[in-house]
C-alpha positions as CSV (number, residue, x, y, z in Angstrom):
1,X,-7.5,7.3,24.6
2,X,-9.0,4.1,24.6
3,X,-10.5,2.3,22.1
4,X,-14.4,2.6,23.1
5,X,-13.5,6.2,22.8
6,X,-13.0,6.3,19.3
7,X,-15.9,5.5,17.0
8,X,-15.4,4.3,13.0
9,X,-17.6,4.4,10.6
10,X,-17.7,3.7,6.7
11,X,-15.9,2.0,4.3
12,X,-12.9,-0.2,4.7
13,X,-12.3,0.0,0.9
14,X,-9.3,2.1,-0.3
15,X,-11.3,2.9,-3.7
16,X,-14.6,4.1,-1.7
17,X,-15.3,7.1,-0.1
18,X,-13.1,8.7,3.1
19,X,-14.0,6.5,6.5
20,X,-15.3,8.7,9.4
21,X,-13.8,8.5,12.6
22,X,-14.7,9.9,15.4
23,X,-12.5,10.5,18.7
24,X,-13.0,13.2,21.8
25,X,-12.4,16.8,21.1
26,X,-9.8,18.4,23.2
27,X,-11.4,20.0,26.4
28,X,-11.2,23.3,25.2
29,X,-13.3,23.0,22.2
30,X,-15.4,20.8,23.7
31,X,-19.3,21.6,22.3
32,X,-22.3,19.4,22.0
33,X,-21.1,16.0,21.9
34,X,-17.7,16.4,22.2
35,X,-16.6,14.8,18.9
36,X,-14.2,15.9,16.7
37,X,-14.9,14.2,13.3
38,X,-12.0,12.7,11.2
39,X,-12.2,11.7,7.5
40,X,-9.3,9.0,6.4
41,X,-8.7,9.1,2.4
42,X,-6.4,7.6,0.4
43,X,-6.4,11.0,-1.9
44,X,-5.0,13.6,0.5
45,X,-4.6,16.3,-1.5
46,X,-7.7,15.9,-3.4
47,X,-9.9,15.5,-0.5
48,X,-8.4,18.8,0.9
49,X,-8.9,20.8,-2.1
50,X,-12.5,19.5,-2.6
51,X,-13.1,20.2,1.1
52,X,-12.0,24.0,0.5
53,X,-13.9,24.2,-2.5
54,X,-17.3,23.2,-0.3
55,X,-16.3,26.1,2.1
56,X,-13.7,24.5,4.4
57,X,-11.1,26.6,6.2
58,X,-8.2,25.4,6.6
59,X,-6.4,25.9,10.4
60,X,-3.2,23.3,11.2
61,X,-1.5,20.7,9.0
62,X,0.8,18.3,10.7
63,X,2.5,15.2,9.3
64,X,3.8,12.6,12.0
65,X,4.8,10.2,10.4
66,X,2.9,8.0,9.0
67,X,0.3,9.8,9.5
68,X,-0.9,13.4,7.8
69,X,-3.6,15.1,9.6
70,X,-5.3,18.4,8.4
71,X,-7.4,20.5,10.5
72,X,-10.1,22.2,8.8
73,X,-13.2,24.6,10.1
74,X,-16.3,24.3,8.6
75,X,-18.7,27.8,7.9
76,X,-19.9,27.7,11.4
77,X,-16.1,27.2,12.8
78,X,-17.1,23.3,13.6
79,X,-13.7,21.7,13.3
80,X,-12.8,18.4,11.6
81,X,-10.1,16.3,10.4
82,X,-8.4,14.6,7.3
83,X,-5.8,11.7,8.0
84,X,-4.1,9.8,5.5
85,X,-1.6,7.0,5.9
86,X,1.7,7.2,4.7
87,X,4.6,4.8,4.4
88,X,7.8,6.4,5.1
């Protein structure tokens, strides 16, 4: 993947909100636009559990160090991401 096909937006401050990024979706669940949203935190855990609490299902969590990725679906089955940075 190159970098014009990854889009970020948001804030580059660790005490504001999650940063969006966005980055093709796999060919297979390609749908309008073909983008498959990623929210970065700083609060992992949190942001999961306030995610699930606004309806989000969770489907795959992975940790490759250092990063954490969580795959969630929303109520339609839209999927999205949350990454966090870890230090080893």
């Amino acid at each position: 993947m190159t970098a014009p096909d990854v889009v970020a937006v948001g804030t580059t401050d660790p005490g504001g909100r999650p940063q969006m990024v966005f980055h093709p979706a796999p060919e297979a669940e390609r749908v309008v636009g073909g983008f498959v949203p990623t929210l970065q935190t700083e609060h992992h855990d949190e942001e999961a559990q306030r995610l699930t609490g606004l309806g989000a299902k969770l489907v795959n969590e992975v940790y490759l160090a250092p990063i954490r990725l969580t795959v969630f679906a929303d109520p339609e089955g839209n999927r999205f991401q949350l990454a966090t940075w870890q230090s080893e």
